[in-house]
N, C-alpha and C positions, 0 to 999 in steps of 0.2 A: 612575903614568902613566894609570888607569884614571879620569881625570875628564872624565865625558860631558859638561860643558857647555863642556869645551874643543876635546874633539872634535866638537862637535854646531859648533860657531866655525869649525875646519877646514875643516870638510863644506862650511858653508856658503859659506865665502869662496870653497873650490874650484869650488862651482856656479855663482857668481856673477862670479870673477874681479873683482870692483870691491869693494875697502875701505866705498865708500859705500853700494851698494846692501846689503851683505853685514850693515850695519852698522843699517841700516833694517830685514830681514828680523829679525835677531833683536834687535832693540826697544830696540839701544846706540847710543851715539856711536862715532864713527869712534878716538877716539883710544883708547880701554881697548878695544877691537876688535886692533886694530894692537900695544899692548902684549902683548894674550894670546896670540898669535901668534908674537910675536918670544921671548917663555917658553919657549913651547914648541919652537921650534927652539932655542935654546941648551938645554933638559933633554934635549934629541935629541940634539942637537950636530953638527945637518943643517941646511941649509938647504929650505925647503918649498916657497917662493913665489920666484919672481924679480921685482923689482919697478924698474918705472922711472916717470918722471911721468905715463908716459901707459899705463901698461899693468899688467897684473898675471898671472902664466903659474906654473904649476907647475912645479916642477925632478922630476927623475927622480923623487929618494926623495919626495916630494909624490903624486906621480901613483900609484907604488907602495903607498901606506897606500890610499888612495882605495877599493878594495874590499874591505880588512879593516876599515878605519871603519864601509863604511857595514854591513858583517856585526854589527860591536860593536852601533850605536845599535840596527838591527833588533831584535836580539836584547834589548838594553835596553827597549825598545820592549813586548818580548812577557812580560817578567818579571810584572808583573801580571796578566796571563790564564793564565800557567800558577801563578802563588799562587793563585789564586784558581778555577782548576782544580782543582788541590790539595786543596782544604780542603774541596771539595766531593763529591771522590770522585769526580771525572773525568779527574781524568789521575794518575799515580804508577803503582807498583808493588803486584801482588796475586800472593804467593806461596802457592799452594793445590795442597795434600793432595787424595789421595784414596784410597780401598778399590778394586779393581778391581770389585768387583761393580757397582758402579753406572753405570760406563763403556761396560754393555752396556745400560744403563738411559738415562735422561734426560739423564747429563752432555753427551754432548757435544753436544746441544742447546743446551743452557744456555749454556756454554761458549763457541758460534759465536753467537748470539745476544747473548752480554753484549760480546763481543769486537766485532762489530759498531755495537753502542750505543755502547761507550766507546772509540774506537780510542785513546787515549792512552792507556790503561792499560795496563802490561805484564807480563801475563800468564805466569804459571814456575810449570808443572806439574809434580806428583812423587807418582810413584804410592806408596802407602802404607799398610801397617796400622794397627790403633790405637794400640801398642806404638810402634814408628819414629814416629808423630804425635806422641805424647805427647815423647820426647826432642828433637824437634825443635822443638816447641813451646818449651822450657823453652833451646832452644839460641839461639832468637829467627831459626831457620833458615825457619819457615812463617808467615802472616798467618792462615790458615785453612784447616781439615779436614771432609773429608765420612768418616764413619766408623759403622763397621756394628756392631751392638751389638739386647740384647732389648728389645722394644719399652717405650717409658720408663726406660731403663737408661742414656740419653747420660751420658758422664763428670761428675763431678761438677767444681764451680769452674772451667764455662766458662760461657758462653753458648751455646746452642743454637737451632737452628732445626730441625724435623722436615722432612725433606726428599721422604720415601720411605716406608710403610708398608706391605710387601708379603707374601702368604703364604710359604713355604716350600715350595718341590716336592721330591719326590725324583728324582734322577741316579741310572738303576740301566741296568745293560747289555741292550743292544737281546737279547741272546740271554737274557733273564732270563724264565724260566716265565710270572711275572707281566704281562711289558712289551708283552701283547697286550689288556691290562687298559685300561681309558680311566681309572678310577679305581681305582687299589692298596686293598686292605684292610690293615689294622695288623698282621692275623696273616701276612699273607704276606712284611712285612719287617722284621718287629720280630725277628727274628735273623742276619739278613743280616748282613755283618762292614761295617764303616762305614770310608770315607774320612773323614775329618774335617779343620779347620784347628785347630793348637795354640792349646790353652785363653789362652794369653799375648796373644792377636794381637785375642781378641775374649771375653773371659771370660764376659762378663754373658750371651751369645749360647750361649756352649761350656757354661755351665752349666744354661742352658735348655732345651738340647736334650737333657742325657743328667737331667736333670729329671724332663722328661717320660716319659722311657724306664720309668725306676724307677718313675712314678704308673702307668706302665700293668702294675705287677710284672716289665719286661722289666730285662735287663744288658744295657747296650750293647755290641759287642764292637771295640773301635776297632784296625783291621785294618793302619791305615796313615796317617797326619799329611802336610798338605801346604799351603801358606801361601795359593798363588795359586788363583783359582779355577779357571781355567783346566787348573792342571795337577790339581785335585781332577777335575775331569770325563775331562781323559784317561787316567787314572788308572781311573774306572770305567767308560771305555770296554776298560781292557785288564783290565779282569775282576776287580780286586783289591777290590770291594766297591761299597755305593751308598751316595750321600752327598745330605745335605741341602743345598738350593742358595736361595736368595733368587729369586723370578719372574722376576726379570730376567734374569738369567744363563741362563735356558732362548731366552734368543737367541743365546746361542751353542752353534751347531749342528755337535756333534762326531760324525762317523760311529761307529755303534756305541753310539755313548747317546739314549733318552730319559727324558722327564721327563713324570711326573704327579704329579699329590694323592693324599694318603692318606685314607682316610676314619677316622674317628674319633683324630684326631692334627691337630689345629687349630693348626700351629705357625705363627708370623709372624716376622718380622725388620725393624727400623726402621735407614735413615740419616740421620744428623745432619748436619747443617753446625754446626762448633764453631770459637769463636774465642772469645779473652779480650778482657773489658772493659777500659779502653774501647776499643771496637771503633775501627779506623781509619777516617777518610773513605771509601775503596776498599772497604774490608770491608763497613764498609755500606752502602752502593751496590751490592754482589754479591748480599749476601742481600735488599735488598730488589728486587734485579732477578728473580732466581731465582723467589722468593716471589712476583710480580705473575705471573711465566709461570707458575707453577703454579694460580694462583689463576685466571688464563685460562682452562689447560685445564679446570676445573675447574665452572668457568662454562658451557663452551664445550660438553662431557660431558652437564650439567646439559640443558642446551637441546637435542642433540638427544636424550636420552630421552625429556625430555617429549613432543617432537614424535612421536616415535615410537608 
């Protein structure tokens, strides 16, 4: 029953009410007009039109389709603009990961900003490690991950984009001898007992860090494991150790902690945006949306130093 050039025949006759004129508008004769008609009320097995020599009037069930038609042709109508949306990364679905650390970073910038731009895309957030990314990934559960790992360390057999290049502060307790220090010395924490995130969630990163411990002859002493970052900081707000934190996350401002540099401990941390080739329409239109706003601020940064 889904043939629009018969329904598009309905439409018309019912605007028209005249076999003739009806018959004119869409570029037939009156008689295979009349035939297509009377098909389609016997495939009904309703009558549509009442018809006498001088006149032509809809019947109930007639009048009744009259605002599901013209829903169908609308719609008919729009199939082309949204293929063709589609293909281009402006309208479908973008299912995207992410590390919680970066959400105190630039994401949700990004995020209202892209969501703004493409309002047909729909947008399904899941917060995430790289572990949970990876299986989901492989589940065909995500389009795309931002994930936190050592700087040039993004997973291998994705695609990636550098999202984030940030130093490393330390989380240690506002009551800590040192935390009246603006910049920490190496000797004053390099035995402190460490909050840390399991090795599994960001390896490249967890092996970097007790890495460098060892280059500096120190043993890390890992006091306590905890996946989120958030509960890593409250955690060294209630005294059980201090913990390495990505700069971003020093915006989240937990009473009882703060956060500085260490001097001679140059650690960093990189997020990625990762997705598999070939990338979708959506996907790439994200990262190259992303990618333009950074390269903005970037610009933007640029200009007023020099003015400065």
């Amino acid at each position: 029953m889904i043939d629009l050039r018969l329904w598009r025949q309905f439409l018309t006759l019912a605007d028209e009410l005249h076999f003739g004129r009806a018959a004119q508008r869409l570029h037939m004769t009156q008689p295979p007009l009349s035939q297509a008609i009377q098909g389609l009320e016997r495939e009904l097995g309703v009558a549509l039109f009442l018809r006498t020599r001088r006149s032509v009037a809809l019947t109930p069930a007639g009048a009744a389709l009259l605002p599901p038609v013209r829903r169908l042709l609308a719609a008919a109508e729009e199939l082309p603009r949204i293929a063709q949306a589609a293909a281009a990364g402006l309208a479908g679905q973008l299912r995207l990961a992410f590390i919680s650390s970066i959400s105190y970073g630039p994401l949700p910038e990004w995020l209202r900003s892209f969501r703004e731009a493409h309002p047909e895309v729909a947008l399904t957030l899941r917060e995430a490690t790289l572990d949970v990314q990876l299986a989901a990934f492989d589940a065909d559960e995500i389009d795309a991950g931002f994930v936190l790992h050592a700087p040039g360390a993004a997973p291998p057999s994705f695609a990636a984009w550098s999202a984030l290049d940030e130093p490393l502060m330390m989380a240690l307790p506002q009551t800590h001898p040192a935390a009246a220090q603006a910049v920490l010395e190496w000797a004053d924490v390099c035995a402190e007992p460490l909050v840390i995130f399991p090795r599994h969630i960001a390896p490249s990163l967890f092996d970097a860090l007790l890495g460098a411990y060892r280059a500096q002859g120190a043993t890390p002493h890992i006091a306590q494991e905890a996946i989120q970052m958030q509960t890593i900081v409250n955690l060294v707000s209630a005294g059980m150790g201090v913990a390495w934190v990505p700069e971003s996350v020093t915006r989240l401002q937990r009473p009882g902690v703060v956060y500085r540099p260490v001097r001679g401990l140059a650690l960093r941390c990189e997020t990625s945006l990762i997705w598999r080739e070939p990338a979708s329409p959506v996907v790439a239109r994200f990262v190259g949306h992303v990618s333009a706003d950074v390269m903005a601020e970037r610009r933007q940064s640029a200009s007023a130093g020099a003015a400065r």
